[in-house]
N, C-alpha and C positions, 0 to 999 in steps of 0.2 A: 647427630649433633654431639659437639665436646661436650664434656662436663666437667662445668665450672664451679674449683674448687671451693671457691671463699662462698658462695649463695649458694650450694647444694647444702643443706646441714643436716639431712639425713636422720637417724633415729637419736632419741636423745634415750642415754644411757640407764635411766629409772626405767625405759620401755622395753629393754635388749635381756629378756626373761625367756629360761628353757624349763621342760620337763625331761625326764627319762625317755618316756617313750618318742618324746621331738627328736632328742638327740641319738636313737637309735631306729632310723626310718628304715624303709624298704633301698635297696643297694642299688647299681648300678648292675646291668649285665654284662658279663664275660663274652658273650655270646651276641647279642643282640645290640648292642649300642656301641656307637661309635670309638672306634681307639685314643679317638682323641678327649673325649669325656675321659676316660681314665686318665689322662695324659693332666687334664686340666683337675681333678680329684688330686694326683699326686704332687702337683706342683702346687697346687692352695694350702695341702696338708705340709708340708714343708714351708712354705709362707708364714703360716699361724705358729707352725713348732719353730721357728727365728723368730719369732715377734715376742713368745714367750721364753723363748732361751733369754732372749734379749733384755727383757724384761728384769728376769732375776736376776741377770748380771749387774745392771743400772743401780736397781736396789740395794744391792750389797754395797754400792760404790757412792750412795748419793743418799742423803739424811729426807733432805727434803721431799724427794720424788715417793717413798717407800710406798705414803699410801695412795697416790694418784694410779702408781703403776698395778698396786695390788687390784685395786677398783676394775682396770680395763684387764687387767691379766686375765682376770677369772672371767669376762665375758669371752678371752680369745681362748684360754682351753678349752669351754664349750664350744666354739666356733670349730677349733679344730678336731676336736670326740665327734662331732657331728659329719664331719668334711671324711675322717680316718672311718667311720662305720658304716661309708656310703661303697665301699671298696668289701667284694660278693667273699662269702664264705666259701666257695666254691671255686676260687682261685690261691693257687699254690702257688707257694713263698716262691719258688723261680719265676715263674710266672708273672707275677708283680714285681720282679726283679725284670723281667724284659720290658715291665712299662716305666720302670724307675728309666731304664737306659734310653728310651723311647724319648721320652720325657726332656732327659736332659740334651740326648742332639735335636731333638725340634726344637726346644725352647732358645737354648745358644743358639740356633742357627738365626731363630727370630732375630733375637737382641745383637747379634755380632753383624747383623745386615742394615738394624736402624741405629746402630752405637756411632754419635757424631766423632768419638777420640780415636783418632787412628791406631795408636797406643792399646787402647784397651779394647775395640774388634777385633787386633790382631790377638788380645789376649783370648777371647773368648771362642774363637777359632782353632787355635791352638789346641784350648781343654777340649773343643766338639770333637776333636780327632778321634781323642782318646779315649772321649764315652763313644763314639763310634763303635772302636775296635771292642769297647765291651761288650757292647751288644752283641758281637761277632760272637767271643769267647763262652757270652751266657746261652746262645743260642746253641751251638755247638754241645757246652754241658744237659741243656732242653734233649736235644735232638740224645743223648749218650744217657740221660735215667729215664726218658719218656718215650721218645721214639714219636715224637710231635713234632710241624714245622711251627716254628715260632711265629709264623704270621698269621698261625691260629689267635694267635693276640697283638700283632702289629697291623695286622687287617693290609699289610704291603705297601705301608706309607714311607716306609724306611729302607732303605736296602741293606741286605745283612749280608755285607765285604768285610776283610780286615780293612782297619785303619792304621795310625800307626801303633805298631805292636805294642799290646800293654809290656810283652818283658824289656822293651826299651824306655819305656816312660817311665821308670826310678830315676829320679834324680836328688841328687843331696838339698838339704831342707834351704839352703843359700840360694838357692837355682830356682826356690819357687816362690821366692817373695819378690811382687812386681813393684812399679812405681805408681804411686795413689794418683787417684783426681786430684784436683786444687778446688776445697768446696769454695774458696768464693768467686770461682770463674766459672767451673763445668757448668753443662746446662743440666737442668735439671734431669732429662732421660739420663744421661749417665750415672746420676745419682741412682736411680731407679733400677736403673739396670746392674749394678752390681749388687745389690740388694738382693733382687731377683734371684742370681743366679747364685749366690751363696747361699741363700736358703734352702735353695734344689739339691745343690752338693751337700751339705751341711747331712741334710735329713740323705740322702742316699750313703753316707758315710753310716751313721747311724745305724740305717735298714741295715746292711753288711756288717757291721759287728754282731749286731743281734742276732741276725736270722743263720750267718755264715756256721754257729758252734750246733745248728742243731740236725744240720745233715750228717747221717752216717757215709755217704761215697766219699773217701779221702780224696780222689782228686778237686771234687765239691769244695771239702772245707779249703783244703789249700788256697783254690779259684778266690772263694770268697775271700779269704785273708791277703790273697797280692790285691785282688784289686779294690778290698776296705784301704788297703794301705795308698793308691793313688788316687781316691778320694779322699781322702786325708792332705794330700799335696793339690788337688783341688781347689780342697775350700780353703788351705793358706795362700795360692794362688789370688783366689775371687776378694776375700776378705783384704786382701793387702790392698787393692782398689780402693776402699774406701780411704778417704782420708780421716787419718787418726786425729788429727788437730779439730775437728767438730766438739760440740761440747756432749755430754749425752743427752742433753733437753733436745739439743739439733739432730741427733742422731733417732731419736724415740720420734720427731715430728715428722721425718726422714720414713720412719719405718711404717706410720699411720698411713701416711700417703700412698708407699706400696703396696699397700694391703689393698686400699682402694683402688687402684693402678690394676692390679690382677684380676680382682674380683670384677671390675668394668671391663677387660680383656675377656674373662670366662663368657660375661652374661652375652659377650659383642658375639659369638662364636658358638655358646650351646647349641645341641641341637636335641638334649633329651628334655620334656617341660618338666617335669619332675626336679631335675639340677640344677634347669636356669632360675625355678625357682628361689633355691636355696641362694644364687648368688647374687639373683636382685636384694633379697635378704640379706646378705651381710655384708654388699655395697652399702646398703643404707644403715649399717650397723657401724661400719666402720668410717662414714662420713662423720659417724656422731664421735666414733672415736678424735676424728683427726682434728674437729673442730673445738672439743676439749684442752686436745694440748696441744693446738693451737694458744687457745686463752693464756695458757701456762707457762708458752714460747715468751706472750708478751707481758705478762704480769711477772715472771720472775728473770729474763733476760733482759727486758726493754729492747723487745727486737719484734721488726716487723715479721709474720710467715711470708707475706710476697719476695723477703729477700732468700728465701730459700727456697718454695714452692710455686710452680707455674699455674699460670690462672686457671688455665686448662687443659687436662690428660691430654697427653702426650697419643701418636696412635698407640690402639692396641696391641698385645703380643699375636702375633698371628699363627694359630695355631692350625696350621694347613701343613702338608707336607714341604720339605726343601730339598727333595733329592738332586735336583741340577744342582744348588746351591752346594749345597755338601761334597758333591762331586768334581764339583771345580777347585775347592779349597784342597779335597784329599789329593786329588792332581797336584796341584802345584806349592802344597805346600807340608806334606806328610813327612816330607824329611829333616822336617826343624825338631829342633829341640832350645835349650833354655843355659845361658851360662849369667847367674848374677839376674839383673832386670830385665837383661836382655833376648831376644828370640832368636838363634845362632841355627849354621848349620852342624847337624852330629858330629863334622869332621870338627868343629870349635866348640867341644864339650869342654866343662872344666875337668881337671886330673879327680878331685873330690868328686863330681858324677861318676864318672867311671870306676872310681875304685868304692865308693856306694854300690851301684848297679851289680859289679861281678862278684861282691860278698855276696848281696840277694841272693843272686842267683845261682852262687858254684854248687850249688844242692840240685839245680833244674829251674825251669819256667813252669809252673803252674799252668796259665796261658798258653802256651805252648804243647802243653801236656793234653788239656781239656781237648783243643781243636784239632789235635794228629789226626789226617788224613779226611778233617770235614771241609765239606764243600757243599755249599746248601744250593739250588739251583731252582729257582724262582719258576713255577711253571705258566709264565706270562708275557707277552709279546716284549718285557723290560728282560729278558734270563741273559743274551748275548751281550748286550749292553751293560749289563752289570758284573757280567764277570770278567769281561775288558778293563772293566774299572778297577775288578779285585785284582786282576792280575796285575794288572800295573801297580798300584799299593804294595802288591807283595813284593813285587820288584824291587821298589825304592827301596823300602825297610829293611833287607839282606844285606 
């Protein structure tokens, strides 16, 4: 059954009270629980760190909002201290690097398959290539300090081909700013979904600066820093989606609903009881949120929420494998690239991409460097079929 926004009202915010020891439970397994529970850990904790970026940005910019937003801030960094603690000590920083990548093509692939704007599927398709090809490049550096197959942590939901080459995806910062929704037309999923997926990039931006300085293999650090830096053109990609002309009260009421939107996505799909716990829990945390500034939407805008938010969730993010899906898109459409707002073939780059790209890189490809001579070979009745697939990728991209 949906769940309907305006009558769910969820927990009221005098009741949304933690301790220490709440907010640092027992983790998830590396080993033993599904790939996708991390998958859904890593994209919540990325949800809650936008909801609070977001948050302090408003603040600074908005006299009025200061304390409403302080009040709900500090119940979502406990949401997210709790969501970021559930992730095993016994998982190394690359390793949660192949579930950030993991992360980010299942989740595009969801959102670019239910996106009603032709416009911006095409955009989210686009960016899955390229976390694609990460995944490729990190696995590759996995396999060169460990000597591990990464589907020790992809459980083989994913298939690890090149996509399109990260050293081709530099493009000048003109190249990745798209053309926004129209909030008073889009439908609501569209709103939701660029939320979504800026959140993901945002926080995987993020993991990559931090975690990239503190490897000693310099091909490592390198890796890390080309491709923090096309998460960086990412989330100016996802972000340019949103329409700027929103007010920030539209945009925070905007943001309460995704959190809800996610968290009713997780709880549709858990399959550890331990986690779906937690996210029937801050479903109903964050109803309490959304129906606050709701109130706030209409005592300081004089605006109804039904003219912004649908009565009732949208479907879920479906968090199952897409490798057909994936696979069709890398087929026939790996060889795009981006000139201005639009999605071009490589042969209609702008002169500014290209003369961006060959300064990057007259020192070398990092990317290039990590994956020399890897070829991972899937020991599963999928091994022929997927390296058909790689090969033809590779093909394009030459």
């Amino acid at each position: 059954m949906a769940l309907d926004l305006f009558k769910e009202k969820g927990v009221p915010l005098d009741r949304q009270v933690f301790t220490w020891k709440d907010l640092t439970r027992r983790t998830f397994s590396k080993m033993d629980d599904d790939a996708f529970t991390r998958v859904r850990v890593i994209l919540m904790n990325g949800v809650e760190s936008e909801s609070v970026r977001f948050s302090h940005s408003c603040a600074r910019m908005n006299r009025q909002l200061r304390e409403p937003l302080a009040i709900i801030r500090r119940v979502e960094h406990f949401q997210q201290t709790l969501i970021n603690w559930m992730n095993p000590p016994n998982q190394n920083p690359l390793e949660t690097t192949l579930g950030f990548e993991q992360t980010a093509i299942e989740v595009t692939a969801s959102v670019a398959q239910h996106e009603p704007d032709p416009y911006l599927a095409q955009a989210y398709r686009f960016g899955m290539l390229e976390d694609f090809d990460h995944l490729y490049r990190y696995s590759a550096l996995y396999d060169r300090l460990t000597g591990r197959d990464p589907n020790y942590i992809t459980q083989s939901y994913t298939d690890i081909i090149p996509g399109r080459h990260t050293a081709i995806e530099h493009r000048h910062p003109l190249d990745d700013v798209r053309r926004s929704y129209e909030a008073r037309t889009a439908e609501p999923i569209t709103k939701l979904n660029a939320l979504t997926i800026v959140s993901a990039e945002n926080q995987v931006h993020t993991y990559y600066m931090n975690i990239g300085p503190t490897f000693t293999d310099p091909v490592a650090r390198q890796l890390y820093a080309e491709i923090a830096a096309i998460e960086e053109q990412h989330v100016t990609q996802y972000e340019s989606l949103c329409d700027p002309d929103e007010s920030w009260l539209e945009k925070w009421l905007l943001h309460e609903a995704n959190e809800v939107y996610n968290y009713y996505s997780c709880l549709h799909y858990e399959s550890n009881p331990r986690i779906k716990e937690v996210w029937q829990r801050f479903l109903d945390y964050e109803l309490g949120h959304l129906h606050y500034v709701m109130q706030l939407f209409q005592q300081l805008e004089g605006r109804d929420p039904a003219e912004v938010l649908p009565q009732e969730l949208p479907e879920p993010v479906a968090f199952t494998s897409h490798r057909e899906f994936v696979r069709k898109v890398l087929n026939d459409e790996v060889g795009l690239s981006a000139k201005g707002t639009e999605f071009v073939s490589r042969a209609e780059e702008s002169e500014r991409t290209l003369r961006y790209r060959q300064q990057l890189n007259s020192e070398g490809s990092p990317s290039s460097i990590a994956s020399a001579g890897y070829r991972w070979r899937p020991g599963t009745e999928l091994a022929e079929e997927a390296e058909r697939v790689g090969t033809l990728a590779e093909g394009r991209i030459q």
